[in-house]
PQR file of N, CA, C, O and H, with PARSE charges and radii, in Angstrom:
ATOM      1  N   UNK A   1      -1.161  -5.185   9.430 -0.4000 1.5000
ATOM      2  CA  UNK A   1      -1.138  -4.743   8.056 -0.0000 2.0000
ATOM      3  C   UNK A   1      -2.546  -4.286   7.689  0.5500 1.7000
ATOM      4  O   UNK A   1      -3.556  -4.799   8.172 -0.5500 1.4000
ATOM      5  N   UNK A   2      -2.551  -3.134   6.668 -0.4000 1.5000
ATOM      6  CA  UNK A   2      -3.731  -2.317   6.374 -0.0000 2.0000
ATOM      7  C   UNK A   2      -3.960  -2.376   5.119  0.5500 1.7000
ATOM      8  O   UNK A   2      -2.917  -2.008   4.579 -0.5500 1.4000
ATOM      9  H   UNK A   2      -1.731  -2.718   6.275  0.4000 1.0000
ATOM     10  N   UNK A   3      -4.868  -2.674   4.195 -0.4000 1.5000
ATOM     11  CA  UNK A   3      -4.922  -2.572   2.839 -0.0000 2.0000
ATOM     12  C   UNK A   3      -6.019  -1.458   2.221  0.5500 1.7000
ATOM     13  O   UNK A   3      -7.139  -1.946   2.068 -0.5500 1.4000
ATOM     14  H   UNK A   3      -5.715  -2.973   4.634  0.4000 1.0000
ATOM     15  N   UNK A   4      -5.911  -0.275   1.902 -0.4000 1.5000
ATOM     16  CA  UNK A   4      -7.100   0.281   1.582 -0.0000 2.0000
ATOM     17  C   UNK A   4      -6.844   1.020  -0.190  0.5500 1.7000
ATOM     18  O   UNK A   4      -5.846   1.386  -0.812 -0.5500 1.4000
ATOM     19  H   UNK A   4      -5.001   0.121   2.026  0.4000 1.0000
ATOM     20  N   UNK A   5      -7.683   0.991  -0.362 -0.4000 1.5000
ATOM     21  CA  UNK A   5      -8.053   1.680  -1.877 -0.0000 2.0000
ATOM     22  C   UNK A   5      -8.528   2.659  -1.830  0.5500 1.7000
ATOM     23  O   UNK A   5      -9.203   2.754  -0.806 -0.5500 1.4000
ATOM     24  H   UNK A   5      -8.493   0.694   0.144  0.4000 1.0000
ATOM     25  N   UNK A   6      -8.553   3.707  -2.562 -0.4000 1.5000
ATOM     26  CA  UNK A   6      -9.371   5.016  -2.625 -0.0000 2.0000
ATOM     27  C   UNK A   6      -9.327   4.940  -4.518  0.5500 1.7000
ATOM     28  O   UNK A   6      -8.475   4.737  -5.382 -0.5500 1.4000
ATOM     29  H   UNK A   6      -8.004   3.630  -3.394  0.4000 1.0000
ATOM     30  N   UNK A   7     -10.609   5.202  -4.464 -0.4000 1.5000
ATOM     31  CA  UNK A   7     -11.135   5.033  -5.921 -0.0000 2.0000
ATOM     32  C   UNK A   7     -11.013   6.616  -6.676  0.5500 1.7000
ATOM     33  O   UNK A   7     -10.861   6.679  -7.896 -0.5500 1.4000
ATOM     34  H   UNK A   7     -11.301   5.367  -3.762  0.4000 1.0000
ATOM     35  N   UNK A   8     -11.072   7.520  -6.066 -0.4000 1.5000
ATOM     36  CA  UNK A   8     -10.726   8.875  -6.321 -0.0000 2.0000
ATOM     37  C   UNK A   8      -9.502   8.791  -6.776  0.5500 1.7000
ATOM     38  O   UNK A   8      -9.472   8.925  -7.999 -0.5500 1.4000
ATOM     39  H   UNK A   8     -11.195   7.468  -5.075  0.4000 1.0000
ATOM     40  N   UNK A   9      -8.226   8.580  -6.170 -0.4000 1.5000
ATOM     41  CA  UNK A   9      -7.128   8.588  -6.443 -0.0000 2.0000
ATOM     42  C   UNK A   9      -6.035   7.303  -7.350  0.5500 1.7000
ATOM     43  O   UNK A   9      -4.861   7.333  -7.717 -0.5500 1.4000
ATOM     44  H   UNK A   9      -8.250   8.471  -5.177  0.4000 1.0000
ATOM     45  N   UNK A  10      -7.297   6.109  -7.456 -0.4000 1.5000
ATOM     46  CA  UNK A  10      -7.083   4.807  -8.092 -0.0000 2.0000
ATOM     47  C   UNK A  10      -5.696   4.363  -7.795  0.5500 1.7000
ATOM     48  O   UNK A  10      -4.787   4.114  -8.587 -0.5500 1.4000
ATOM     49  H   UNK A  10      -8.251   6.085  -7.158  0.4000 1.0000
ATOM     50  N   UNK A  11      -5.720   4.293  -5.942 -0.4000 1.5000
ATOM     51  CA  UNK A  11      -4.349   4.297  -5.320 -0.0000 2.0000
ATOM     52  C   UNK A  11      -4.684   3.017  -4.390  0.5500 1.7000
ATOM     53  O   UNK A  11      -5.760   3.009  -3.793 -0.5500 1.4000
ATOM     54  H   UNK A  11      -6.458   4.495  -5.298  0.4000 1.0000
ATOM     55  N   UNK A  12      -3.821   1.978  -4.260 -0.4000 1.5000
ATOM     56  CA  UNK A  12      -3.574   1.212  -3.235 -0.0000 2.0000
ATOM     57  C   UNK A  12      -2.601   1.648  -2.127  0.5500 1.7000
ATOM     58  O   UNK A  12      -1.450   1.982  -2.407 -0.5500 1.4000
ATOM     59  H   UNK A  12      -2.946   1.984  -4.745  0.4000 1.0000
ATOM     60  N   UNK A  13      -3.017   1.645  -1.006 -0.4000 1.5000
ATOM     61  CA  UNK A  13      -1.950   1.701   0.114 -0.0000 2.0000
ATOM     62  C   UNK A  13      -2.054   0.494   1.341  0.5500 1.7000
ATOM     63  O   UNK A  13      -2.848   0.370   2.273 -0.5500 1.4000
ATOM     64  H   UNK A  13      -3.952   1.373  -0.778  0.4000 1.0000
ATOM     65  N   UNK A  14      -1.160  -0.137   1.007 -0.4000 1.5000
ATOM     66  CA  UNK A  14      -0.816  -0.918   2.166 -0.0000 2.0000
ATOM     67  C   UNK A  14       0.304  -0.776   3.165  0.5500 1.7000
ATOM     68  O   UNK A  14       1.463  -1.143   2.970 -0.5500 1.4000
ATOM     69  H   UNK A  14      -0.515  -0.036   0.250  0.4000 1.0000
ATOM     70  N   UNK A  15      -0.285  -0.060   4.533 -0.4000 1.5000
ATOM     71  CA  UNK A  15       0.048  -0.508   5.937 -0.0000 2.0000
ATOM     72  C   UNK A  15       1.173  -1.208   6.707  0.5500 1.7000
ATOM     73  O   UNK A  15       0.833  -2.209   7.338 -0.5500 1.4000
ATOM     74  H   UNK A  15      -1.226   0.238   4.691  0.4000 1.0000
ATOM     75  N   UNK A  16       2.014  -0.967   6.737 -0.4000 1.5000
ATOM     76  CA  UNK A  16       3.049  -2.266   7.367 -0.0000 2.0000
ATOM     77  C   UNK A  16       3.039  -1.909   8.734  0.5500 1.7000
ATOM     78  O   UNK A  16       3.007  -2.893   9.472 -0.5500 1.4000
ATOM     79  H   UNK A  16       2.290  -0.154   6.224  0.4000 1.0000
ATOM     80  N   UNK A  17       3.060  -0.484   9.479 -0.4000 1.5000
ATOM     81  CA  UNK A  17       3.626  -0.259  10.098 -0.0000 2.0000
ATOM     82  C   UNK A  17       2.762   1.586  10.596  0.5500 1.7000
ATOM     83  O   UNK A  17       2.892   2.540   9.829 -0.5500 1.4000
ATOM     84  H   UNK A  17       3.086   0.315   8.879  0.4000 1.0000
ATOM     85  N   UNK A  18       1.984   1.707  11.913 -0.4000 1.5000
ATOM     86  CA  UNK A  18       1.279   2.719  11.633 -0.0000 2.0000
ATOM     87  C   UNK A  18       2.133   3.796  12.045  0.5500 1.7000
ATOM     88  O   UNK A  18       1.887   4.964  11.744 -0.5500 1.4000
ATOM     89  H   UNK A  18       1.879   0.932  12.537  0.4000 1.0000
ATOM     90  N   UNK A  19       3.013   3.487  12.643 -0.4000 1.5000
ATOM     91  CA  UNK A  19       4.000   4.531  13.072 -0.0000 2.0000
ATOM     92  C   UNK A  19       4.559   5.661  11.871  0.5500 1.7000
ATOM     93  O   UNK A  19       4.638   5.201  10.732 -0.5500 1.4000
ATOM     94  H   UNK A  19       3.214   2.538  12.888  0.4000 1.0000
ATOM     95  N   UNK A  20       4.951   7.118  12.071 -0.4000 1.5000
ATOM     96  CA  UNK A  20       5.145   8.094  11.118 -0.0000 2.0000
ATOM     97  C   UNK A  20       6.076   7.785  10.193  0.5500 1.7000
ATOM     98  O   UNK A  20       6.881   6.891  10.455 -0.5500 1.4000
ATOM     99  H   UNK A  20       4.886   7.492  12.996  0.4000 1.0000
ATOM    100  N   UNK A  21       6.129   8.437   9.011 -0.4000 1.5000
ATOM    101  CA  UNK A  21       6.762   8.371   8.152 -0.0000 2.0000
ATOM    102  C   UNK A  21       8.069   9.765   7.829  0.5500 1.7000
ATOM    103  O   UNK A  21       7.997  10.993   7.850 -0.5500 1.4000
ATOM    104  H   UNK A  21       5.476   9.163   8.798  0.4000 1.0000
ATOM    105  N   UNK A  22       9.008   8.936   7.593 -0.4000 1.5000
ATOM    106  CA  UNK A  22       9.969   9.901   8.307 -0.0000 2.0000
ATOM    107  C   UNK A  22      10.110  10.423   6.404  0.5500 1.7000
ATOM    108  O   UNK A  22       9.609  11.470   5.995 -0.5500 1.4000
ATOM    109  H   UNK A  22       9.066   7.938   7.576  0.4000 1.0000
ATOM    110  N   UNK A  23      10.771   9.575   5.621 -0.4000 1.5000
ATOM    111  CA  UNK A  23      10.700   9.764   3.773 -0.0000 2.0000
ATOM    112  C   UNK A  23       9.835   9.022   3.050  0.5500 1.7000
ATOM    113  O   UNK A  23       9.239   8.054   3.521 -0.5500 1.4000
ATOM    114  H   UNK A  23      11.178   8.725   5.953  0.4000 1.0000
ATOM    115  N   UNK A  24       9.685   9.532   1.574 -0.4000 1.5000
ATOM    116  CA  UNK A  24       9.149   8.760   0.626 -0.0000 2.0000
ATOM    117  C   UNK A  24      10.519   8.335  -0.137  0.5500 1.7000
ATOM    118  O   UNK A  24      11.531   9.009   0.056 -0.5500 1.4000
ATOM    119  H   UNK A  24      10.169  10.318   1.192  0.4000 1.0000
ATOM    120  N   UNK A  25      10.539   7.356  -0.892 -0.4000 1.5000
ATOM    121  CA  UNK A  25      11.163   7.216  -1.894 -0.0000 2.0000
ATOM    122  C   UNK A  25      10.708   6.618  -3.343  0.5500 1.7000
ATOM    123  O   UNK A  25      11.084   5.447  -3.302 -0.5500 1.4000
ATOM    124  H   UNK A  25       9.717   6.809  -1.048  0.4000 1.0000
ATOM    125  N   UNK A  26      10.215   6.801  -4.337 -0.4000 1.5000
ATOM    126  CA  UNK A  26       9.725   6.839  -5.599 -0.0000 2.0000
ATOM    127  C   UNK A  26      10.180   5.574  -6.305  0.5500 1.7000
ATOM    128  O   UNK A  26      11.021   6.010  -7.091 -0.5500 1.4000
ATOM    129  H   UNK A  26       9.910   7.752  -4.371  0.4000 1.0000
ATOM    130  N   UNK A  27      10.123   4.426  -6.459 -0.4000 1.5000
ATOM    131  CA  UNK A  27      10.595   3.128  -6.998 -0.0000 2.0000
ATOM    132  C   UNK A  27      10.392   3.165  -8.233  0.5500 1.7000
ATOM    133  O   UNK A  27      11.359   2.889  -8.942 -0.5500 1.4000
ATOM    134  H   UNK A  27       9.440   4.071  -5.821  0.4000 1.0000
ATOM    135  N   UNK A  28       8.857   3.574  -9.017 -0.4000 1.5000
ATOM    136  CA  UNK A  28       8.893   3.005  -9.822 -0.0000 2.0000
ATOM    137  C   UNK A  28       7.706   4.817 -10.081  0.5500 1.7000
ATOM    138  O   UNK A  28       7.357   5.602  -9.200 -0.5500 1.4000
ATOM    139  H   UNK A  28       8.071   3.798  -8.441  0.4000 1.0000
ATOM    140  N   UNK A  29       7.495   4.861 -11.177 -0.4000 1.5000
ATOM    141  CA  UNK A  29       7.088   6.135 -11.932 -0.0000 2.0000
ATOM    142  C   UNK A  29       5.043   5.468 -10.940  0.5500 1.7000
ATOM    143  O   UNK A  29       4.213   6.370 -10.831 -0.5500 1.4000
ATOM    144  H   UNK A  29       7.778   4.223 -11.894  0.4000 1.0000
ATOM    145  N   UNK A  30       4.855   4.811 -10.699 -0.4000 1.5000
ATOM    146  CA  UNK A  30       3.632   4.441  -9.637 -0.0000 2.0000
ATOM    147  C   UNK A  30       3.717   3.797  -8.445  0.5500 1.7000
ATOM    148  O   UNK A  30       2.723   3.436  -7.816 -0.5500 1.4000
ATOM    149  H   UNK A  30       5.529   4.078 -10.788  0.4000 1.0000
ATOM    150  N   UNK A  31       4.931   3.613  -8.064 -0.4000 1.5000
ATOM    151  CA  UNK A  31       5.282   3.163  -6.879 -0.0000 2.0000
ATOM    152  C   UNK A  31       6.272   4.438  -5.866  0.5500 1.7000
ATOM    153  O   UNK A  31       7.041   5.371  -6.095 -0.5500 1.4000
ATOM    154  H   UNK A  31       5.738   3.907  -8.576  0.4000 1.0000
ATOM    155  N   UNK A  32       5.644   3.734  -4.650 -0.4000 1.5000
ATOM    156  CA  UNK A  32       6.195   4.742  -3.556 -0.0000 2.0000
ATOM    157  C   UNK A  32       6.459   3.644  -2.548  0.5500 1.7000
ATOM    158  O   UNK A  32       5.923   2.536  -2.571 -0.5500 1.4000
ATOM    159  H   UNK A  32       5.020   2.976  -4.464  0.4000 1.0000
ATOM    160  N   UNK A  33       7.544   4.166  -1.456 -0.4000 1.5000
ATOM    161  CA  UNK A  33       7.738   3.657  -0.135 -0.0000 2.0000
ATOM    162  C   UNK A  33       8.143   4.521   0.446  0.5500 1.7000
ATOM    163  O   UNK A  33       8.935   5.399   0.104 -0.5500 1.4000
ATOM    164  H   UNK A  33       7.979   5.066  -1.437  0.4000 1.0000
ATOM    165  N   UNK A  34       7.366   4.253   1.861 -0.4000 1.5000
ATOM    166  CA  UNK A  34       7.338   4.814   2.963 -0.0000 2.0000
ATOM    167  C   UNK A  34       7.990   4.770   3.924  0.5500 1.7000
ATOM    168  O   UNK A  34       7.380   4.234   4.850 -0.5500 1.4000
ATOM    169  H   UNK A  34       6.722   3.539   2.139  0.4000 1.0000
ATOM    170  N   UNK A  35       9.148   5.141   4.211 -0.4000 1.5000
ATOM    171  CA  UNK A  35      10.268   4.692   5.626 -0.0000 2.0000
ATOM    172  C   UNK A  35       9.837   5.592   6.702  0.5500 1.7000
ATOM    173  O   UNK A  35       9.231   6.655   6.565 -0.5500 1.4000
ATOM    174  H   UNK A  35       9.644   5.576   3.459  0.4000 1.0000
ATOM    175  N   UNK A  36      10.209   5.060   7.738 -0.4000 1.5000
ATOM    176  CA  UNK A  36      10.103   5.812   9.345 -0.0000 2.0000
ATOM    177  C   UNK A  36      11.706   5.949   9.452  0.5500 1.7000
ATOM    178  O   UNK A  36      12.497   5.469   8.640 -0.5500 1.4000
ATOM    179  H   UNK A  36      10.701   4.197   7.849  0.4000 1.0000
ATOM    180  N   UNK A  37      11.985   6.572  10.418 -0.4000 1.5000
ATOM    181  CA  UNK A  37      13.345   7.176  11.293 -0.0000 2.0000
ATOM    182  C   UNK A  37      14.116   6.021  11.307  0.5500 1.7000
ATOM    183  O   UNK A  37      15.254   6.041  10.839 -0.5500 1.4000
ATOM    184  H   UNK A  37      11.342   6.961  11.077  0.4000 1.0000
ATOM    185  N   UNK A  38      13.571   4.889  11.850 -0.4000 1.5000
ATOM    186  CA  UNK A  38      14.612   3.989  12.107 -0.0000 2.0000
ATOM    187  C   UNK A  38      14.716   2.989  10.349  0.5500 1.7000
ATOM    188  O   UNK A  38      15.461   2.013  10.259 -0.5500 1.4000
ATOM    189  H   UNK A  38      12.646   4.873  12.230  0.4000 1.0000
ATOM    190  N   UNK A  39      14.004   3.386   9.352 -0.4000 1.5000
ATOM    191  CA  UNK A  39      15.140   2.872   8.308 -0.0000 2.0000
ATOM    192  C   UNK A  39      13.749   1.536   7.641  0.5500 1.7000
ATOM    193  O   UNK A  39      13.574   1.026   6.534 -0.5500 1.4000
ATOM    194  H   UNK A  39      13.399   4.179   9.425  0.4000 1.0000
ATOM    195  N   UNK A  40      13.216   1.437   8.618 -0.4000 1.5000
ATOM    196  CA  UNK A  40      11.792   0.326   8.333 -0.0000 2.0000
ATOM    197  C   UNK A  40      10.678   0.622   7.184  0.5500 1.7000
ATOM    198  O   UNK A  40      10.438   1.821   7.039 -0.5500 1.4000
ATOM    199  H   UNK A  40      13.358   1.851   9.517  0.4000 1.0000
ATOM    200  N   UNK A  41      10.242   0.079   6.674 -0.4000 1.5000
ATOM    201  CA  UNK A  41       8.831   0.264   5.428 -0.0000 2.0000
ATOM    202  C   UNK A  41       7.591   0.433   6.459  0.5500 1.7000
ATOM    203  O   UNK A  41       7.223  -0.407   7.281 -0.5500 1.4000
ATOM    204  H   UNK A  41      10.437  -0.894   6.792  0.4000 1.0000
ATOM    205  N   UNK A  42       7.023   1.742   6.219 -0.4000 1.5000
ATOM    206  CA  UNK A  42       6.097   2.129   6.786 -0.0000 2.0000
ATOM    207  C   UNK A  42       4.762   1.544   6.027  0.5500 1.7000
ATOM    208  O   UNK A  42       3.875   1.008   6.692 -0.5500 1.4000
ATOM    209  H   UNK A  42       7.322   2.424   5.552  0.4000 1.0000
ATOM    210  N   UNK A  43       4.678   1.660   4.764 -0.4000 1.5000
ATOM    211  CA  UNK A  43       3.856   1.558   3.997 -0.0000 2.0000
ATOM    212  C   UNK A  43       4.147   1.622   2.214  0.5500 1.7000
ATOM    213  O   UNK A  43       5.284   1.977   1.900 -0.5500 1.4000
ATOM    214  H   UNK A  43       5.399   2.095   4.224  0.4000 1.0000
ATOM    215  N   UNK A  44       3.334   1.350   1.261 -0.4000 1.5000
ATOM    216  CA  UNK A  44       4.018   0.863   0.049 -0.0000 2.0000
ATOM    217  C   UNK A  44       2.560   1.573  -1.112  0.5500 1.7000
ATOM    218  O   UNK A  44       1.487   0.991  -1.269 -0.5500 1.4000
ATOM    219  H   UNK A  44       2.411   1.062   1.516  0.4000 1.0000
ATOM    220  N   UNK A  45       2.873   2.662  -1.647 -0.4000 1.5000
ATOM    221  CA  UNK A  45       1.737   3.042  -2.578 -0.0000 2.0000
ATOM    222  C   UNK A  45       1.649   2.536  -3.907  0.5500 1.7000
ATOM    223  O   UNK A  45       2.589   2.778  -4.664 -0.5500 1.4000
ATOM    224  H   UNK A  45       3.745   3.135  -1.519  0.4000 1.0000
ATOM    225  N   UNK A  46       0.796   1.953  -4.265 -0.4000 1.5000
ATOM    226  CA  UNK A  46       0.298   1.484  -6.041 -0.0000 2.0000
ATOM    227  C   UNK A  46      -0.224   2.542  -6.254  0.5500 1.7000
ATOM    228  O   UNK A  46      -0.977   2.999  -5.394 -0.5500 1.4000
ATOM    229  H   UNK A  46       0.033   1.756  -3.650  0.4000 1.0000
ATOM    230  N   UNK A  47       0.078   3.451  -7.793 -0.4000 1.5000
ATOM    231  CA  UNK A  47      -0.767   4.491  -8.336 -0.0000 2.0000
ATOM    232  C   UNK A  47      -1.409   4.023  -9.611  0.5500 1.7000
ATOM    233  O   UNK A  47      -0.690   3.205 -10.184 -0.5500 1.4000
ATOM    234  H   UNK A  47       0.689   3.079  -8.492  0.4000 1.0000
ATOM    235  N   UNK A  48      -2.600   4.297 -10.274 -0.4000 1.5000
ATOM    236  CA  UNK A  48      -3.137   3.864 -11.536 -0.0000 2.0000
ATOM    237  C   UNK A  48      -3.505   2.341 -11.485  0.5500 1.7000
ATOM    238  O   UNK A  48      -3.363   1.713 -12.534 -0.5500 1.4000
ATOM    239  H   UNK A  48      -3.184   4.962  -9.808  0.4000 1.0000
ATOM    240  N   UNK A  49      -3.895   1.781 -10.537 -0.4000 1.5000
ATOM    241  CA  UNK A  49      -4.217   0.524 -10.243 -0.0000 2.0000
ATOM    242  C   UNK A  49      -5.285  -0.203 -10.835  0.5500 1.7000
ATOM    243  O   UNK A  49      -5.356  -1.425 -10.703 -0.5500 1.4000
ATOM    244  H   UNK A  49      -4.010   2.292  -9.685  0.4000 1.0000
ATOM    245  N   UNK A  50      -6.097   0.435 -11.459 -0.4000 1.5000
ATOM    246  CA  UNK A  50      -7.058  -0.216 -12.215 -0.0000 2.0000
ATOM    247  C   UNK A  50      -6.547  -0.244 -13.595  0.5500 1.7000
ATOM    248  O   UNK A  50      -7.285  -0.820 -14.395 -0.5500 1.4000
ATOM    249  H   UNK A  50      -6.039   1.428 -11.566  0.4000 1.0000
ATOM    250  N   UNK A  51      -5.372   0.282 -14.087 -0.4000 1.5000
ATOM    251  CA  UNK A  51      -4.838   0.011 -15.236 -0.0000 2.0000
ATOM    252  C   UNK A  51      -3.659  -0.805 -15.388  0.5500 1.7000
ATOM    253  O   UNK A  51      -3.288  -1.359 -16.423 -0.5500 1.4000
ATOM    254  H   UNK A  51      -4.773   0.750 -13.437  0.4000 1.0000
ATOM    255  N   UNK A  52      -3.045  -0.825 -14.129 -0.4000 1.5000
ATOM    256  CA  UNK A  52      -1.985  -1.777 -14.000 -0.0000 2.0000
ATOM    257  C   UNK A  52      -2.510  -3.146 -13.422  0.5500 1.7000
ATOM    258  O   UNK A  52      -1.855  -4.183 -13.521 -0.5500 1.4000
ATOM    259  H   UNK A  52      -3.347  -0.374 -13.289  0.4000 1.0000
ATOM    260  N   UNK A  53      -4.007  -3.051 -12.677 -0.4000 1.5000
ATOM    261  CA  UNK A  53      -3.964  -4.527 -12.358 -0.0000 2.0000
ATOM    262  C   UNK A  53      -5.267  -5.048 -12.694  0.5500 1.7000
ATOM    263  O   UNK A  53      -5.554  -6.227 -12.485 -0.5500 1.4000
ATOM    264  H   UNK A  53      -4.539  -2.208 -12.596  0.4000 1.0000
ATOM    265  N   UNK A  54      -6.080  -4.204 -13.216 -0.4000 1.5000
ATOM    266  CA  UNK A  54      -7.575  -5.111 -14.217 -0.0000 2.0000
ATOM    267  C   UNK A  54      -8.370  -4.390 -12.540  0.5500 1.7000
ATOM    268  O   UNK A  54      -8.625  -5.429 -11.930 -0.5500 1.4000
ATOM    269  H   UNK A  54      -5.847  -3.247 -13.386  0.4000 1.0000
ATOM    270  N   UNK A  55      -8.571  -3.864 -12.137 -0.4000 1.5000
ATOM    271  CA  UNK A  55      -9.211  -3.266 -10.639 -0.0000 2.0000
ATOM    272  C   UNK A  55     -10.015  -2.669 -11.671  0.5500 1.7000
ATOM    273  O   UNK A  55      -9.673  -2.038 -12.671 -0.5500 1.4000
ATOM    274  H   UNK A  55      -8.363  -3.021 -12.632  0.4000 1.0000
ATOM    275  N   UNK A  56     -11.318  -3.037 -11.171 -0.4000 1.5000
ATOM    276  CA  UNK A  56     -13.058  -2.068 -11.580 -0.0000 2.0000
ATOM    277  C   UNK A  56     -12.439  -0.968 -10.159  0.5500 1.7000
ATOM    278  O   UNK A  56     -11.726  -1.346  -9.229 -0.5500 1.4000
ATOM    279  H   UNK A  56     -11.595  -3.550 -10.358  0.4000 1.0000
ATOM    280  N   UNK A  57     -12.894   0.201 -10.349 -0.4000 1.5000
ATOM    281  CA  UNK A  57     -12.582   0.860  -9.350 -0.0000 2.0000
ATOM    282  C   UNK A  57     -13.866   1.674  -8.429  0.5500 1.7000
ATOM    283  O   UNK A  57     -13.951   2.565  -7.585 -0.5500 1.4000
ATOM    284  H   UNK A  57     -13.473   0.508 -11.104  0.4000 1.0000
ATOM    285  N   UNK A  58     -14.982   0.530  -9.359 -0.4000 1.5000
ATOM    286  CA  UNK A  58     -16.069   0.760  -8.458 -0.0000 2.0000
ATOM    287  C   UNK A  58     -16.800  -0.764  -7.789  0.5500 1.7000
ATOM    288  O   UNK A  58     -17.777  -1.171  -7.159 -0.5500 1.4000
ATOM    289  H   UNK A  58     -14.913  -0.194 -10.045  0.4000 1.0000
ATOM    290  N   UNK A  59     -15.314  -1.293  -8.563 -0.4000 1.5000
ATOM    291  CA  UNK A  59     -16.248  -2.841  -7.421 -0.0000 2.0000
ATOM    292  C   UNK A  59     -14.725  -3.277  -7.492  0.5500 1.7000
ATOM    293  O   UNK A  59     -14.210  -3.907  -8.416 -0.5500 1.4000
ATOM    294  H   UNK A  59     -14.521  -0.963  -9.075  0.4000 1.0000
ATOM    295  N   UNK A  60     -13.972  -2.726  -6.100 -0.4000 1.5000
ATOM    296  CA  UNK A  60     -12.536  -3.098  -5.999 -0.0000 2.0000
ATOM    297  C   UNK A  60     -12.740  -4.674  -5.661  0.5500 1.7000
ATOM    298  O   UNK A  60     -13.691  -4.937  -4.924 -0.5500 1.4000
ATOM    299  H   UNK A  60     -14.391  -2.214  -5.349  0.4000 1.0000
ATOM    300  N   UNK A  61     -11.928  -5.761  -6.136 -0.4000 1.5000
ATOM    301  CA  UNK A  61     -11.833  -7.002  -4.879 -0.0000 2.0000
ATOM    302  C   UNK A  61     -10.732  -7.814  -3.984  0.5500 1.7000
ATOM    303  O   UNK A  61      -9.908  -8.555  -4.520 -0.5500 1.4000
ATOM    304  H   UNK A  61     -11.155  -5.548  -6.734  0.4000 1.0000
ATOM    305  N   UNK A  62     -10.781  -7.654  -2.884 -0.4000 1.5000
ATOM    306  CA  UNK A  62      -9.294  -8.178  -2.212 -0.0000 2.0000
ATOM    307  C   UNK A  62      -9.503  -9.776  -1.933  0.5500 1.7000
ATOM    308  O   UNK A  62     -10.455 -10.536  -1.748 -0.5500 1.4000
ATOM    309  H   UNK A  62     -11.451  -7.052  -2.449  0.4000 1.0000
ATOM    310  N   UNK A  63      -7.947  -9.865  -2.013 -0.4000 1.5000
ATOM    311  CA  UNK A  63      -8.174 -11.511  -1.712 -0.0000 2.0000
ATOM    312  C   UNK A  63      -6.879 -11.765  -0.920  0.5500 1.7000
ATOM    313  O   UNK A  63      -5.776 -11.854  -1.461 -0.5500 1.4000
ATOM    314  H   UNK A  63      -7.174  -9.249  -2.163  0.4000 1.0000
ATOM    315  N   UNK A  64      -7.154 -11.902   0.740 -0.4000 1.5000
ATOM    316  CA  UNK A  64      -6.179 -12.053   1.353 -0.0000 2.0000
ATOM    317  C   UNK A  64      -5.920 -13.800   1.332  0.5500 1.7000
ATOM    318  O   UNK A  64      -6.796 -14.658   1.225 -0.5500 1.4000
ATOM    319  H   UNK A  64      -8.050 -11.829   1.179  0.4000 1.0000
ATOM    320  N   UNK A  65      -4.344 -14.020   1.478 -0.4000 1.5000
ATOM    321  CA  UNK A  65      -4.229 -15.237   1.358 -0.0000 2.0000
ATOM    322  C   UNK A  65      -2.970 -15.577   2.181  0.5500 1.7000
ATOM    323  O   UNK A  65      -1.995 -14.826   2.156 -0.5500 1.4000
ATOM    324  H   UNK A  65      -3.633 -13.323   1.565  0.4000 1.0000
ATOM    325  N   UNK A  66      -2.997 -16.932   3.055 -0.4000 1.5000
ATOM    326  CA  UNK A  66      -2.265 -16.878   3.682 -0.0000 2.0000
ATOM    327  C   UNK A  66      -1.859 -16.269   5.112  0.5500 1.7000
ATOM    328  O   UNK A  66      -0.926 -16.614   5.837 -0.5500 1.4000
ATOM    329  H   UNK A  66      -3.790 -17.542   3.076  0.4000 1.0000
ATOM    330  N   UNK A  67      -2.784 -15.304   5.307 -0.4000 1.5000
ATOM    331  CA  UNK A  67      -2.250 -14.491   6.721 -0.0000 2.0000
ATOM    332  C   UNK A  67      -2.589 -14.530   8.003  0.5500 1.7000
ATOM    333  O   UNK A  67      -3.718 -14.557   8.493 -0.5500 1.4000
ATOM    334  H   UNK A  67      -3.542 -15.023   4.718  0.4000 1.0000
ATOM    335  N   UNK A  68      -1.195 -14.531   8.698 -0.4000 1.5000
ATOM    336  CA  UNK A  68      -0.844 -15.253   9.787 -0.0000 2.0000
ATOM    337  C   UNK A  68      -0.529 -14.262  11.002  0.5500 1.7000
ATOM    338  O   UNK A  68       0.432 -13.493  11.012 -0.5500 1.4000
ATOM    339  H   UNK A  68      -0.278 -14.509   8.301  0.4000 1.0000
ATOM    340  N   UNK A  69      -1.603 -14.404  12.161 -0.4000 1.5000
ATOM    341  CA  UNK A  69      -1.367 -13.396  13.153 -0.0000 2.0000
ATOM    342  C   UNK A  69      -0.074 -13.595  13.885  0.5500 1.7000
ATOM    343  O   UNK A  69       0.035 -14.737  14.333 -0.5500 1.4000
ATOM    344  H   UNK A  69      -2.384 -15.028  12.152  0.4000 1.0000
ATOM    345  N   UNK A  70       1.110 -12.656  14.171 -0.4000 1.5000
ATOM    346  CA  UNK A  70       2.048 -12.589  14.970 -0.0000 2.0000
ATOM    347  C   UNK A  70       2.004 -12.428  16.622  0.5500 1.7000
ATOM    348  O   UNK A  70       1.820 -11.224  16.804 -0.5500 1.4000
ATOM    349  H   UNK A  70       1.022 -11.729  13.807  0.4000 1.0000
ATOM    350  N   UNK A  71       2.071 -12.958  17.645 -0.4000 1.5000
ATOM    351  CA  UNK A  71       2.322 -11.971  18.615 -0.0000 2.0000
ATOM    352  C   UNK A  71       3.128 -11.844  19.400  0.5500 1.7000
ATOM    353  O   UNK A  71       3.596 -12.900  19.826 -0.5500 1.4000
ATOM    354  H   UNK A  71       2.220 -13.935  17.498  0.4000 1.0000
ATOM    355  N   UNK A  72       3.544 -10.876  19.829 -0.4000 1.5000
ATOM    356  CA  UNK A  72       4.911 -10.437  20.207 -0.0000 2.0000
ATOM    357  C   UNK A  72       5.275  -9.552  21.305  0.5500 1.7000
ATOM    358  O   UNK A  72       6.457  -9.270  21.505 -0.5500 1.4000
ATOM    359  H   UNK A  72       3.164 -10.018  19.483  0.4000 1.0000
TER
END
């Protein structure tokens, strides 16, 4: 999993899956998801993120919690 911000676009994108993206589908008027061919979440876009979540968008801060390496 990938978490990155771009402050230009005041967009979160998180990563599930680096493989291509086959559609988008539009959830929410700032939300997006990303499917591949076989039907899976590629990735998941936040738009306007410093207004929907209190984000300075020049001093972003992440706080991973919980995460647990798989291997497979």
């Amino acid at each position: 999993m990938k978490i990155s911000y771009d402050p230009k676009a005041d967009a979160i994108y998180i990563t599930l899956k680096a493989q291509g993206v086959e559609r988008t589908e539009r959830v929410g008027p700032d939300i997006a998801i990303d499917y591949g061919a076989d039907g899976d979440i590629r990735g998941i876009e936040l738009l306007s993120v410093s207004k929907r979540f209190g984000i300075s968008p020049s001093k972003p801060k992440v706080i991973l919690e919980e995460i647990t390496a798989v291997k497979g």
